[in-house]
ZAKEDO-811650 format. One record per residue (C-alpha): residue in three letters; x, y, z; chain. Coordinates in nm, 4 decimals. Layout:
N
<residuo = ALA; X = X; Y = Y; Z = Z; cadena = A>
...
***
This chain:
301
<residuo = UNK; X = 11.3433; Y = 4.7198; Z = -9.2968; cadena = A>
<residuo = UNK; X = 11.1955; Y = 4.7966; Z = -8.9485; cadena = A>
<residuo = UNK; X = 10.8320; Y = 4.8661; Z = -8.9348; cadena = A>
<residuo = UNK; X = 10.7732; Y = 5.2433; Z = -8.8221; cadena = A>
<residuo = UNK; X = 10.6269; Y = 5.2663; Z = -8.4605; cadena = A>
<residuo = UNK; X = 10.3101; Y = 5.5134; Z = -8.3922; cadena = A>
<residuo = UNK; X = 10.3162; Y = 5.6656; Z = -8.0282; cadena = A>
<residuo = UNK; X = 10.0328; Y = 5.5139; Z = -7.8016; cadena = A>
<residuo = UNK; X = 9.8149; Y = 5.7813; Z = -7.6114; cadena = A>
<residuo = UNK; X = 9.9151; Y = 5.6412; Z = -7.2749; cadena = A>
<residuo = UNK; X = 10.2213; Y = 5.5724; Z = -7.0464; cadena = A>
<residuo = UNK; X = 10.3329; Y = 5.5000; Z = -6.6289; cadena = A>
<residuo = UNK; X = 10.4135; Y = 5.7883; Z = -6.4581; cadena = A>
<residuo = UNK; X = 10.6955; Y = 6.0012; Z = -6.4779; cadena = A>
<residuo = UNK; X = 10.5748; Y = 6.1371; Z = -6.7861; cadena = A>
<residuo = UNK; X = 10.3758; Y = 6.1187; Z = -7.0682; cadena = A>
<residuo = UNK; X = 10.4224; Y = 5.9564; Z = -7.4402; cadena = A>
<residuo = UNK; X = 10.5368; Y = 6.3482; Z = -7.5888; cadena = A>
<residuo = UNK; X = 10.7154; Y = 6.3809; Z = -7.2660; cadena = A>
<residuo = UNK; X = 10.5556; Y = 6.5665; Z = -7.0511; cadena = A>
<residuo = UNK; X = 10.5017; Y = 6.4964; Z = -6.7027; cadena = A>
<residuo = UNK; X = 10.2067; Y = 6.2852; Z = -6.5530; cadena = A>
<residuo = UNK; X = 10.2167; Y = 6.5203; Z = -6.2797; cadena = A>
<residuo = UNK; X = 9.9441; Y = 6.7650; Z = -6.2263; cadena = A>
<residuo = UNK; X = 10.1171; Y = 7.1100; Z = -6.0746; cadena = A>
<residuo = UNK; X = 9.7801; Y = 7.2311; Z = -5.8783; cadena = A>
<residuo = UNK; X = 9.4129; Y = 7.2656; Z = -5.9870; cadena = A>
<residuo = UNK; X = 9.3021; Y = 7.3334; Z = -6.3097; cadena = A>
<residuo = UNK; X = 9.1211; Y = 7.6856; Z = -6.2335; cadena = A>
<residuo = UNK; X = 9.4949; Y = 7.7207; Z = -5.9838; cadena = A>
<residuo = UNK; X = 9.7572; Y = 7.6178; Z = -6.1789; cadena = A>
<residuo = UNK; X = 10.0349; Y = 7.6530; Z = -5.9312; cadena = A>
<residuo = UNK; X = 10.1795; Y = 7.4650; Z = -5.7015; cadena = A>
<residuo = UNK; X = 10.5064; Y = 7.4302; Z = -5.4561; cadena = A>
<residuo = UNK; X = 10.6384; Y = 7.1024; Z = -5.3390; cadena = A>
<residuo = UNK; X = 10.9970; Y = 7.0057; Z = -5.1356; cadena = A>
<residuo = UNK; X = 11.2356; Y = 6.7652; Z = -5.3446; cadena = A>
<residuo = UNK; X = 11.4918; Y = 6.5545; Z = -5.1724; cadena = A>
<residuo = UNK; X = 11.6931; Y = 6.3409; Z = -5.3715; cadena = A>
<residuo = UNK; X = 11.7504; Y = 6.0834; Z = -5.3022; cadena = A>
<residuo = UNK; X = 11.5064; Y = 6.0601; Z = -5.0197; cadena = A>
<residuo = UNK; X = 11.2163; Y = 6.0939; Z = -5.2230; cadena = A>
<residuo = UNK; X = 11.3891; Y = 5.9767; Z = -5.5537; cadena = A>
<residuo = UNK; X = 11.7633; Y = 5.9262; Z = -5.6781; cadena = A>
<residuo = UNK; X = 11.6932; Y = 6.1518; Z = -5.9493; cadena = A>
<residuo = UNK; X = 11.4502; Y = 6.2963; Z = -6.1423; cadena = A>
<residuo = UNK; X = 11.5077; Y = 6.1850; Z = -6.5289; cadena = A>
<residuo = UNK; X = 11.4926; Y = 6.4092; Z = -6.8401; cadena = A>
<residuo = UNK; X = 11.1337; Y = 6.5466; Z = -6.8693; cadena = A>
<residuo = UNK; X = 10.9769; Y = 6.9115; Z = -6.9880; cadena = A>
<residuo = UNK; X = 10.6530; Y = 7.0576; Z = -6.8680; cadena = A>
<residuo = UNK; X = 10.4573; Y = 7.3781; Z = -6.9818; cadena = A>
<residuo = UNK; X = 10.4324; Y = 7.4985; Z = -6.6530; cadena = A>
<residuo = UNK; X = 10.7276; Y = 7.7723; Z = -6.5541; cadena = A>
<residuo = UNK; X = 10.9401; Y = 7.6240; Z = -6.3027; cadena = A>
<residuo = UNK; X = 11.1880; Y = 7.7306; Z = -5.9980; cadena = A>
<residuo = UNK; X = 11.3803; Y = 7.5557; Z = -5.8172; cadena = A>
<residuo = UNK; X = 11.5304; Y = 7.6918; Z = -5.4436; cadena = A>
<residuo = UNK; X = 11.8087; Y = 7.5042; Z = -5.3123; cadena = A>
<residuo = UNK; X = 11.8157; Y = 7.4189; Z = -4.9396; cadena = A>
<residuo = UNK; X = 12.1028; Y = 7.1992; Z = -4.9051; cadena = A>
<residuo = UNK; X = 12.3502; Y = 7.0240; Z = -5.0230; cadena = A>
<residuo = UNK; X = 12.4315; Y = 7.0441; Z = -5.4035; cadena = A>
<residuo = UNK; X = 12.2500; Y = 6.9307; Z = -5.6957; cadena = A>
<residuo = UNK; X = 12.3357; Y = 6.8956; Z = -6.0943; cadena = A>
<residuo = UNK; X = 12.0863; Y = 7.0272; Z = -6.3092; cadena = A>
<residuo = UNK; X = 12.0753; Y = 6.9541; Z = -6.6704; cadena = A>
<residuo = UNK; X = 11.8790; Y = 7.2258; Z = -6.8792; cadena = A>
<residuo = UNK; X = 11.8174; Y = 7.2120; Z = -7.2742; cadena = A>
<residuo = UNK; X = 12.1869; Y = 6.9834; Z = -7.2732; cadena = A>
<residuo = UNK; X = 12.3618; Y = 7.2210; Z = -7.0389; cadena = A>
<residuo = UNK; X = 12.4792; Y = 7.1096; Z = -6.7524; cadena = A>
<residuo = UNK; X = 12.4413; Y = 7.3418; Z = -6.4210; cadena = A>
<residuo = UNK; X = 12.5583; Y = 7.2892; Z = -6.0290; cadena = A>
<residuo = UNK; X = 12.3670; Y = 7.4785; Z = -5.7854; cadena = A>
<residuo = UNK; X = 12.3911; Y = 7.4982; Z = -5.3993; cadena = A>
<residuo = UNK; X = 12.2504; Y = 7.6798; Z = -5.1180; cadena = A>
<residuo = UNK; X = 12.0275; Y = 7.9825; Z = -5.1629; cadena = A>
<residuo = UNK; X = 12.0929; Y = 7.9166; Z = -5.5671; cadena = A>
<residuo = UNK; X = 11.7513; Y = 7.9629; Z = -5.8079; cadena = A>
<residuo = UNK; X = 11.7128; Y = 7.8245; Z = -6.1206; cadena = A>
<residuo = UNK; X = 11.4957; Y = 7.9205; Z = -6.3756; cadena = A>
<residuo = UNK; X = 11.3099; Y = 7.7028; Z = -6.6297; cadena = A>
<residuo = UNK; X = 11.0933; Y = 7.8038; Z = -6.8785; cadena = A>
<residuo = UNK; X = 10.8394; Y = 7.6120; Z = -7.0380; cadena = A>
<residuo = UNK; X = 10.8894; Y = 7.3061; Z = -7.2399; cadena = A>
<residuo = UNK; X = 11.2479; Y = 7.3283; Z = -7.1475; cadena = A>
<residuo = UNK; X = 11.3900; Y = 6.9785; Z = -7.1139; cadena = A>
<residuo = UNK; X = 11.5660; Y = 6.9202; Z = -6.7730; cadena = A>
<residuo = UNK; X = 11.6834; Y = 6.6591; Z = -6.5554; cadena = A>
<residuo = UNK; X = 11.8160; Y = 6.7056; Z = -6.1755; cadena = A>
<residuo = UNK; X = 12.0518; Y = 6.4728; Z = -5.9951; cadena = A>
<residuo = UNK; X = 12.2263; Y = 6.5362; Z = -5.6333; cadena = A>
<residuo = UNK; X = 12.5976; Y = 6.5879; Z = -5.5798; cadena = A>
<residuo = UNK; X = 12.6444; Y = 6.5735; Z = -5.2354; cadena = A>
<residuo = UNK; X = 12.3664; Y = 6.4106; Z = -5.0501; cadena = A>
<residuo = UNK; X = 12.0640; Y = 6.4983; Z = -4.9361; cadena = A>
<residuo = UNK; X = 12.0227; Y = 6.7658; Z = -5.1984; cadena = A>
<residuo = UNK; X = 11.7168; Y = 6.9176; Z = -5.0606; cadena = A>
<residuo = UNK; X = 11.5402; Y = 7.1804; Z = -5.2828; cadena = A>
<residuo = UNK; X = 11.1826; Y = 7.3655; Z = -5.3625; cadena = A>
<residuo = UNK; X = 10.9966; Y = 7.3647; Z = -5.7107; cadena = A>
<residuo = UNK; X = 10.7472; Y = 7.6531; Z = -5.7839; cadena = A>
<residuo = UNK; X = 10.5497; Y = 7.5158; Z = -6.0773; cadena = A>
<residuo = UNK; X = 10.2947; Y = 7.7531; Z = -6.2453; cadena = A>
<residuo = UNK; X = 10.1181; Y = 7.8290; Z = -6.5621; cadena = A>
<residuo = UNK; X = 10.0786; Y = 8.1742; Z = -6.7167; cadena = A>
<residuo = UNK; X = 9.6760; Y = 8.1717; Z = -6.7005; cadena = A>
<residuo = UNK; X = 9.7170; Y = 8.1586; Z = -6.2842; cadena = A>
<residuo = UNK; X = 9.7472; Y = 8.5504; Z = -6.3384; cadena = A>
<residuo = UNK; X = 9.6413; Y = 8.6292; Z = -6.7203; cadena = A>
<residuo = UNK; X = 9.3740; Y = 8.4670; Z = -6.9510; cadena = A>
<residuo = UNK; X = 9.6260; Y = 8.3545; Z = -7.2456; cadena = A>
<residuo = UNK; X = 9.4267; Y = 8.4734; Z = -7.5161; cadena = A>
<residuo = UNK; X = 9.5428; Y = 8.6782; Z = -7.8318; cadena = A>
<residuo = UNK; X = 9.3621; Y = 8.9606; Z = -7.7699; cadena = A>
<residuo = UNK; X = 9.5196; Y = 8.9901; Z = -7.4027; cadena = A>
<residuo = UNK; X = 9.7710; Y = 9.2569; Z = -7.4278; cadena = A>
<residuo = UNK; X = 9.9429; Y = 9.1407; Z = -7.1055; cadena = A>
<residuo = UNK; X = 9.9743; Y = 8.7613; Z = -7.1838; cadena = A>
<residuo = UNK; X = 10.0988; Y = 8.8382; Z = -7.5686; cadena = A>
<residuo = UNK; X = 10.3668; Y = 9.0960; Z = -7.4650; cadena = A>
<residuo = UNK; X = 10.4870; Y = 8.9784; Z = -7.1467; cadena = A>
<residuo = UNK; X = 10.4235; Y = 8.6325; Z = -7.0785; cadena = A>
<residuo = UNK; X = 10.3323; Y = 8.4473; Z = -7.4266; cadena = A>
<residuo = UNK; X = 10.7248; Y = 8.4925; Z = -7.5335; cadena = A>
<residuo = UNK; X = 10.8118; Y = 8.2532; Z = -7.2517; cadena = A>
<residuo = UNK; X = 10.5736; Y = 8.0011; Z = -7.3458; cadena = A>
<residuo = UNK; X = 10.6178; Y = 8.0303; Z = -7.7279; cadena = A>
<residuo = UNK; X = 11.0285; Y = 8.0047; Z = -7.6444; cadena = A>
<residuo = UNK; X = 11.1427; Y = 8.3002; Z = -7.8441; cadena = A>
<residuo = UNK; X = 11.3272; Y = 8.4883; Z = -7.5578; cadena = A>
<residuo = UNK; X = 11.5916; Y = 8.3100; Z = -7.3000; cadena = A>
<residuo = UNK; X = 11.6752; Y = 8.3947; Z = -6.9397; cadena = A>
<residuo = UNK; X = 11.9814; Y = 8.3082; Z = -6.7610; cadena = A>
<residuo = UNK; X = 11.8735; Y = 7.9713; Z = -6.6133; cadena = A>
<residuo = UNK; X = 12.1215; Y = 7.9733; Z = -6.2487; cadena = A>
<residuo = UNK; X = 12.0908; Y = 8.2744; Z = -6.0415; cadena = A>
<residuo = UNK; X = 12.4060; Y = 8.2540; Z = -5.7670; cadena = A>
<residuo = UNK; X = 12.3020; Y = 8.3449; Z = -5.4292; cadena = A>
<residuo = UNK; X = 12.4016; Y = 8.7244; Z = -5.3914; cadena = A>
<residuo = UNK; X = 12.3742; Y = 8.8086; Z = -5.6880; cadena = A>
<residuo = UNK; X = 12.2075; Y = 9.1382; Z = -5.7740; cadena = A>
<residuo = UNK; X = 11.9401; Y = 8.9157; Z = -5.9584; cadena = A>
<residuo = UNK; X = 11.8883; Y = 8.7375; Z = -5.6703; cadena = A>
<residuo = UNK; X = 11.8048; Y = 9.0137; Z = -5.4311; cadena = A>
<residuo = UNK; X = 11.5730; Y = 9.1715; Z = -5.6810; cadena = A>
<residuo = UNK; X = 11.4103; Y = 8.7731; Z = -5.6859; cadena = A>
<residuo = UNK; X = 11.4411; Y = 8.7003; Z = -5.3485; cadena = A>
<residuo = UNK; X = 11.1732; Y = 8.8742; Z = -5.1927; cadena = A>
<residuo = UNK; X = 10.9263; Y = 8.7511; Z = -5.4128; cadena = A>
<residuo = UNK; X = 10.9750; Y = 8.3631; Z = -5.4657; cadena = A>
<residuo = UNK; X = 11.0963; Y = 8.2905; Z = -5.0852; cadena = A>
<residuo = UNK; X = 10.7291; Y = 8.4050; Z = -4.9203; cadena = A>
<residuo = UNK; X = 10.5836; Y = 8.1297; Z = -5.1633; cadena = A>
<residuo = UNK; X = 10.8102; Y = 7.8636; Z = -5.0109; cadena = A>
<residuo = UNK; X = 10.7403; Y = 8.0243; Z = -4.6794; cadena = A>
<residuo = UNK; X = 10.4360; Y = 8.0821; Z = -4.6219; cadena = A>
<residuo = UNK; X = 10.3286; Y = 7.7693; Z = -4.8063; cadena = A>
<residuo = UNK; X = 9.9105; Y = 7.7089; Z = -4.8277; cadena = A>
<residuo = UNK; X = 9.8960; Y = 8.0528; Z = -4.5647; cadena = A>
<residuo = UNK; X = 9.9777; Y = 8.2533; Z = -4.8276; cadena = A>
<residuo = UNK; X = 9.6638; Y = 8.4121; Z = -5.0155; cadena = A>
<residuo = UNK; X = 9.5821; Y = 8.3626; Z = -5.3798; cadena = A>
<residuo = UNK; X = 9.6320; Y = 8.7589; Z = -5.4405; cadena = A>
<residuo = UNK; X = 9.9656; Y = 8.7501; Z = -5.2662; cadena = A>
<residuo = UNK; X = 10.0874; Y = 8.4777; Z = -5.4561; cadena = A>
<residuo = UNK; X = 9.9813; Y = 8.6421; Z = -5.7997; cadena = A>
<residuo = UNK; X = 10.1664; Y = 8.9661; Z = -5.7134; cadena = A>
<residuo = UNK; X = 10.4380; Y = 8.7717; Z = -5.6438; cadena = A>
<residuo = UNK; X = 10.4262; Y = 8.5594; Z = -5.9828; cadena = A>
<residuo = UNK; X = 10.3695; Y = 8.9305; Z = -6.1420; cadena = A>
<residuo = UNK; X = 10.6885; Y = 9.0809; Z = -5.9781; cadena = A>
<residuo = UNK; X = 10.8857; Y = 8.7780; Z = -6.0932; cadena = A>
<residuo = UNK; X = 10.7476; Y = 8.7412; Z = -6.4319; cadena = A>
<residuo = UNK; X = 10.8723; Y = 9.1587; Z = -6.4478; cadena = A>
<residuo = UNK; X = 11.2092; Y = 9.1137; Z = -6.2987; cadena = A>
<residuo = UNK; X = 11.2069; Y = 8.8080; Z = -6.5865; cadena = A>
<residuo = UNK; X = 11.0822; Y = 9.0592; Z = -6.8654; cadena = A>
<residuo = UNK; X = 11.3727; Y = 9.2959; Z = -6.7565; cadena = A>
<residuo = UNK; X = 11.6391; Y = 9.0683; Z = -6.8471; cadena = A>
<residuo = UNK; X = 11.4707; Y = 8.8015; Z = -7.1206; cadena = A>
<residuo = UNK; X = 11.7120; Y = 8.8076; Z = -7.4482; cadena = A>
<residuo = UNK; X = 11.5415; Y = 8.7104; Z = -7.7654; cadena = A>
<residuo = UNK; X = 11.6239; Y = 8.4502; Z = -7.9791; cadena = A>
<residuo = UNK; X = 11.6055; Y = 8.3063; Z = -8.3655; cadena = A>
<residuo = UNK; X = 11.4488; Y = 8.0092; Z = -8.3096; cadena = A>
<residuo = UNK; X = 11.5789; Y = 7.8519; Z = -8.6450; cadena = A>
<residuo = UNK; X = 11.9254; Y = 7.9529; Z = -8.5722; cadena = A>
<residuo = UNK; X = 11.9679; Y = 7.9195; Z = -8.2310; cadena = A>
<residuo = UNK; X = 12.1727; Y = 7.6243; Z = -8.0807; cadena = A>
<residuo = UNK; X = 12.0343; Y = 7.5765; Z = -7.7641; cadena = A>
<residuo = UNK; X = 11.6989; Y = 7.5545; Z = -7.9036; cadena = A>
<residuo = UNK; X = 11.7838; Y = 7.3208; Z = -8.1313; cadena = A>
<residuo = UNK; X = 11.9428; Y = 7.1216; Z = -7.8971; cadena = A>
<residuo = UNK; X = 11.6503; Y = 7.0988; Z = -7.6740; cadena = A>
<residuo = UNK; X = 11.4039; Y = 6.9801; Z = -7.9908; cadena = A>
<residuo = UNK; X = 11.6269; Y = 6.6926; Z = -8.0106; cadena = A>
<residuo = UNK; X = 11.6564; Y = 6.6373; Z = -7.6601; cadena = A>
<residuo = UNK; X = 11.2094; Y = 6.6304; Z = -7.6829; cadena = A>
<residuo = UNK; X = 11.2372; Y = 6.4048; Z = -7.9771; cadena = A>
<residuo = UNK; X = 11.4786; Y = 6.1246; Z = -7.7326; cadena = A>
<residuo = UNK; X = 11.2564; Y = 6.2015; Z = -7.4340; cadena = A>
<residuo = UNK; X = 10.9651; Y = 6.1251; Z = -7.6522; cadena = A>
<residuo = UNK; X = 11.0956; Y = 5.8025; Z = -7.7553; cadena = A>
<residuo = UNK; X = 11.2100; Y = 5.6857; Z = -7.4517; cadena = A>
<residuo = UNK; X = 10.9232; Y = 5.7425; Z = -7.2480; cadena = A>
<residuo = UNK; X = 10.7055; Y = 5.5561; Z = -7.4985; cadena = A>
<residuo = UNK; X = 10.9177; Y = 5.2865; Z = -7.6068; cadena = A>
<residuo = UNK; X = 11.0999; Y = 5.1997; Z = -7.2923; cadena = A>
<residuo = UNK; X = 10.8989; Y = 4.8664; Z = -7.2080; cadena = A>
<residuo = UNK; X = 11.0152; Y = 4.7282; Z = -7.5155; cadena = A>
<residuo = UNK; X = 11.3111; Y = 4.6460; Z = -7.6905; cadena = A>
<residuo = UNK; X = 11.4699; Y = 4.9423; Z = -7.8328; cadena = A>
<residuo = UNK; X = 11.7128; Y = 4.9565; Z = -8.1388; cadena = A>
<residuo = UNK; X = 11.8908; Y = 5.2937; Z = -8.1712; cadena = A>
<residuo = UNK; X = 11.8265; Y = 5.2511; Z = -8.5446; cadena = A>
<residuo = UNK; X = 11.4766; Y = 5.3584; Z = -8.5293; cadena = A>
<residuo = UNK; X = 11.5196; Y = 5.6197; Z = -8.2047; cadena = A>
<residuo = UNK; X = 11.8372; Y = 5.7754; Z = -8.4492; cadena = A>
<residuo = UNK; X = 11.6037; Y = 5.7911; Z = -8.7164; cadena = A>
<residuo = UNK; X = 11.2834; Y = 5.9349; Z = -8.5053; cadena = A>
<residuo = UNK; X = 11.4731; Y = 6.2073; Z = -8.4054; cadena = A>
<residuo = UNK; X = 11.6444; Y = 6.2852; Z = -8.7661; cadena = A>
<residuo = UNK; X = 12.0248; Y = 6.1296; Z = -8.7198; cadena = A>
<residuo = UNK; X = 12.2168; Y = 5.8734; Z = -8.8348; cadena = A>
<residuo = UNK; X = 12.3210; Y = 5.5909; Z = -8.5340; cadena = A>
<residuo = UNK; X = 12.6475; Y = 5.7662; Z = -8.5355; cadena = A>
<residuo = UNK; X = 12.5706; Y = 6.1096; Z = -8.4803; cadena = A>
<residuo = UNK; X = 12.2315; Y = 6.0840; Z = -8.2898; cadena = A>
<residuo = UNK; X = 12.5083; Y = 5.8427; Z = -8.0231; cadena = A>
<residuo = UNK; X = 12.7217; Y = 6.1017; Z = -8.0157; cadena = A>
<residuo = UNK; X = 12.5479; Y = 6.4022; Z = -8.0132; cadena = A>
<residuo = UNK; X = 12.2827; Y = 6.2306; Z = -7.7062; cadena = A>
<residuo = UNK; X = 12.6678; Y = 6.1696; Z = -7.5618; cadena = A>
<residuo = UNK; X = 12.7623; Y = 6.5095; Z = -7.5508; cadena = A>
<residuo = UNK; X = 12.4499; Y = 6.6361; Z = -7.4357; cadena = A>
<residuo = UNK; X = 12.3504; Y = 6.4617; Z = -7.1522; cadena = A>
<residuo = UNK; X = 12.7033; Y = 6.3119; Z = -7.0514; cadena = A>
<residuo = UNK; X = 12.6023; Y = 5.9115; Z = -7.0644; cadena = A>
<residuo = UNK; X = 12.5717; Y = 5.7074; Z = -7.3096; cadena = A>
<residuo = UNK; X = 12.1935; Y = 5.6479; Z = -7.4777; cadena = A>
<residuo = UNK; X = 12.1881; Y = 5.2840; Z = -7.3334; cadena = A>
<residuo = UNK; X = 12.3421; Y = 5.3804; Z = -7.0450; cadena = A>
<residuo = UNK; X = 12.0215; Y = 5.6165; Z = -6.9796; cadena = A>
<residuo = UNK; X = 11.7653; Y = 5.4079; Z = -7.1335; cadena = A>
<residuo = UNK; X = 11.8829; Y = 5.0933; Z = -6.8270; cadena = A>
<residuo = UNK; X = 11.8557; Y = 5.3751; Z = -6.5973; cadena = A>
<residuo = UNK; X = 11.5443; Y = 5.5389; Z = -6.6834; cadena = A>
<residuo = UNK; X = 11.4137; Y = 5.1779; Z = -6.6923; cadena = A>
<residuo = UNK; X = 11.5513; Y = 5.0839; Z = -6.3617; cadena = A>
<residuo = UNK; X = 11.3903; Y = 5.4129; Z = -6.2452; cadena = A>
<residuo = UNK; X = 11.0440; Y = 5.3168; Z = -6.3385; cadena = A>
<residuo = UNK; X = 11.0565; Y = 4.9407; Z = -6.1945; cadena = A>
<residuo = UNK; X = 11.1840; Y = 5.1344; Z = -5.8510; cadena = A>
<residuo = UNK; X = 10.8513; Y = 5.3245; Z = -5.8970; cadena = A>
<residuo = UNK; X = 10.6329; Y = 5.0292; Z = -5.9593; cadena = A>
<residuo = UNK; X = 10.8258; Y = 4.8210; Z = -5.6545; cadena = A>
<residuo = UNK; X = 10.7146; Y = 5.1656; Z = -5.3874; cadena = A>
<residuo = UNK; X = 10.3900; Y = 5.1928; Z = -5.5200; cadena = A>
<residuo = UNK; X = 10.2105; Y = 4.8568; Z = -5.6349; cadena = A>
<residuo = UNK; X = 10.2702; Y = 4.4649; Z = -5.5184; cadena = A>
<residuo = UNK; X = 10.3077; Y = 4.3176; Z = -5.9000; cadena = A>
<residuo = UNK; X = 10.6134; Y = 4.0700; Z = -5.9236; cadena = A>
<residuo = UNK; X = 10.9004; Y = 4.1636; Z = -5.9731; cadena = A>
<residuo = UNK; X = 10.9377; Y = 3.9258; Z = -6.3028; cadena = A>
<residuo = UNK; X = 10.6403; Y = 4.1081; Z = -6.3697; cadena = A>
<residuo = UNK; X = 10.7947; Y = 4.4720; Z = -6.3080; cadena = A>
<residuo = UNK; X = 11.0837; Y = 4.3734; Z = -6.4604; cadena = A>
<residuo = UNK; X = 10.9162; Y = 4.3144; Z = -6.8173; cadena = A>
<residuo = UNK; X = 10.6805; Y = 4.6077; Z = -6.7780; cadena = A>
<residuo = UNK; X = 10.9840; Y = 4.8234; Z = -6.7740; cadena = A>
<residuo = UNK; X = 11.1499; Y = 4.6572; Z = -7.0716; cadena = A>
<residuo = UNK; X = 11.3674; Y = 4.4068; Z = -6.9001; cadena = A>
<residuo = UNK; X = 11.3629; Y = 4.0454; Z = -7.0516; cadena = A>
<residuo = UNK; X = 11.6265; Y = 3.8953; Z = -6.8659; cadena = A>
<residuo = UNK; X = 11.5508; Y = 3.8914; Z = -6.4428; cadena = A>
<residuo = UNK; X = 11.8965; Y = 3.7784; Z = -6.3553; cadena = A>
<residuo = UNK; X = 12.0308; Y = 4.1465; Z = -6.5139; cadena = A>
<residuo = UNK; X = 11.7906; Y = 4.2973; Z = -6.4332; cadena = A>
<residuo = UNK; X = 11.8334; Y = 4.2052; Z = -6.0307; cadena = A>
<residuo = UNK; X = 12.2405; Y = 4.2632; Z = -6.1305; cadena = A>
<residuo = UNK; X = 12.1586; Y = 4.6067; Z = -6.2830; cadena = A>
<residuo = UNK; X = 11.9388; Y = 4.7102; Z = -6.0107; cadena = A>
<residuo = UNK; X = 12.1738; Y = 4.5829; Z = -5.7525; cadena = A>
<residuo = UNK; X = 12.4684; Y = 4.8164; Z = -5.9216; cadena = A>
<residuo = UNK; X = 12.2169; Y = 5.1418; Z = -5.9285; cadena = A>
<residuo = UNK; X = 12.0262; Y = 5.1078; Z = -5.5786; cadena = A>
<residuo = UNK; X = 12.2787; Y = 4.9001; Z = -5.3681; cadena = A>
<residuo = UNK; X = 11.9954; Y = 4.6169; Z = -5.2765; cadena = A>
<residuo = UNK; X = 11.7771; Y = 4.3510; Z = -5.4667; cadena = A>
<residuo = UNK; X = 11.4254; Y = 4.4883; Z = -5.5753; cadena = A>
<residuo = UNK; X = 11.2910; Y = 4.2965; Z = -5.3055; cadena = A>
<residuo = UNK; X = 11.4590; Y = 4.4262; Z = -5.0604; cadena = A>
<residuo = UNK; X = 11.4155; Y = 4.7851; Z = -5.2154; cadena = A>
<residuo = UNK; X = 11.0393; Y = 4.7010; Z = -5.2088; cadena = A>
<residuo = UNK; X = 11.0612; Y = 4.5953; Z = -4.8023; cadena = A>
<residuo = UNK; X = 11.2549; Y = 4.9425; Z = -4.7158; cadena = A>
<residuo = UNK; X = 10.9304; Y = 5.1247; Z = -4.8811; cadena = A>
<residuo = UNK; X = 10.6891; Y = 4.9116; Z = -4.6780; cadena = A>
<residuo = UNK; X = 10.8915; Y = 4.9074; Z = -4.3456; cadena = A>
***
């Protein structure tokens, strides 16, 4: 009988142990923020995470694959997606670079989040409590994204120029054009949301356990599911296998650690839960087309 595991209270960067990014998206008295993405310039992908910030992405070029709550989503140029809070997503390219723009902010940029704020509780707390649903791509020229447009492009824009009361009626206009077409949803009933609890409960797991030796028997049985069906259903969801994405999200982490600190690479290796350095220099080989050291020497050339 396998011993049950408790979570530790700290984890390397992508994210943290419940799965939530590392990241800080601003200040904490501005919690907003707007940063380019280039994959895979700046990263080959960016692996399943959730945030409680609300998040849009602009694409610039190319075309990317985004992977919301276990749907999966293509977007190209001039596309927006939405993504509410505590949504779990993941973003790959297809056709390279796939350049894009994240607008990351939190509710209380604009409204104090308390319960006696009438604004927050009727216009902004459904959103954050994830009882209503918006459609998550918006298809350049669409009618939804002319009414958007003018209101999320000056923050990519006009970047830092832009003042802090010109970015909040921005973030108001969008947050009412959001309001306007928000659908609400049984959260007990409703598939998608139950879909994306699971997908928390695997994100979870992975992000805390991956430096260790991981039996599906006891992430299957974290997140509620027999080996069989939490396989399948992690299958279906995210279209690769759970060991398929726990050697990537590993390999994914050691790249980090290789760009941004001079441990070994043995070293690296076990750190991200690989206990054998002749697959781990095959696997990495197969996923970034060059040993980690020579990886490493790119990043430092």
């Amino acid at each position: 009988m396998n011993t049950p595991r408790l979570l530790s209270s700290t984890n390397e960067p992508l994210i943290l142990p419940d799965g939530l990014e590392v990241k800080t998206h601003g200040t904490t008295n501005i919690p907003y923020t707007v940063y380019r993405g280039s994959i895979p310039d700046y990263l080959p992908s960016y692996p399943l995470h959730y945030h409680d910030e609300l998040e849009i992405i602009y694409c610039v070029s190319g075309s990317g694959c985004i992977l919301i709550s276990g749907e999966s989503y293509v977007i190209t140029s001039e596309d927006f997606v939405i993504i509410l809070p505590d949504q779990v997503h993941s973003i790959e390219s297809i056709t390279e670079p796939f350049e894009y723009f994240n607008i990351l902010f939190k509710f209380s940029i604009i409204e104090s989040e308390r319960e006696d704020n009438f604004i927050y509780q009727q216009y902004m707390a459904p959103f954050a409590k994830g009882s209503v649903v918006v459609p998550s791509i918006i298809k350049r020229d669409s009618p939804l994204s002319e009414q958007l447009s003018p209101h999320i492009l000056p923050l990519i824009d006009e970047g830092k120029k832009i003042s802090l009361l010109l970015v909040k009626s921005h973030l108001y206009a969008i947050i009412d054009i959001l309001n306007s077409i928000a659908v609400t949803i049984d959260k007990k009933s409703d598939s998608n949301h139950k879909t994306n609890e699971f997908l928390r409960q695997a994100v979870q797991y992975i992000n805390d356990y991956y430096s260790e030796k991981v039996q599906i028997s006891e992430v299957s049985a974290f997140c509620g599911y027999s080996k069989s069906h939490f396989m399948k259903l992690f299958k279906d969801l995210t279209g690769t296998s759970f060991s398929q994405y726990l050697v990537r999200f590993r390999l994914e982490k050691a790249a980090g650690l290789l760009r941004s600190t001079d441990k070994s690479i043995i070293n690296i290796a076990t750190l991200c839960g690989f206990f054998n350095a002749s697959y781990f220099t095959r696997a990495f080989i197969k996923q970034y087309q060059s040993t980690p050291s020579v990886y490493r020497s790119s990043w430092n050339d």
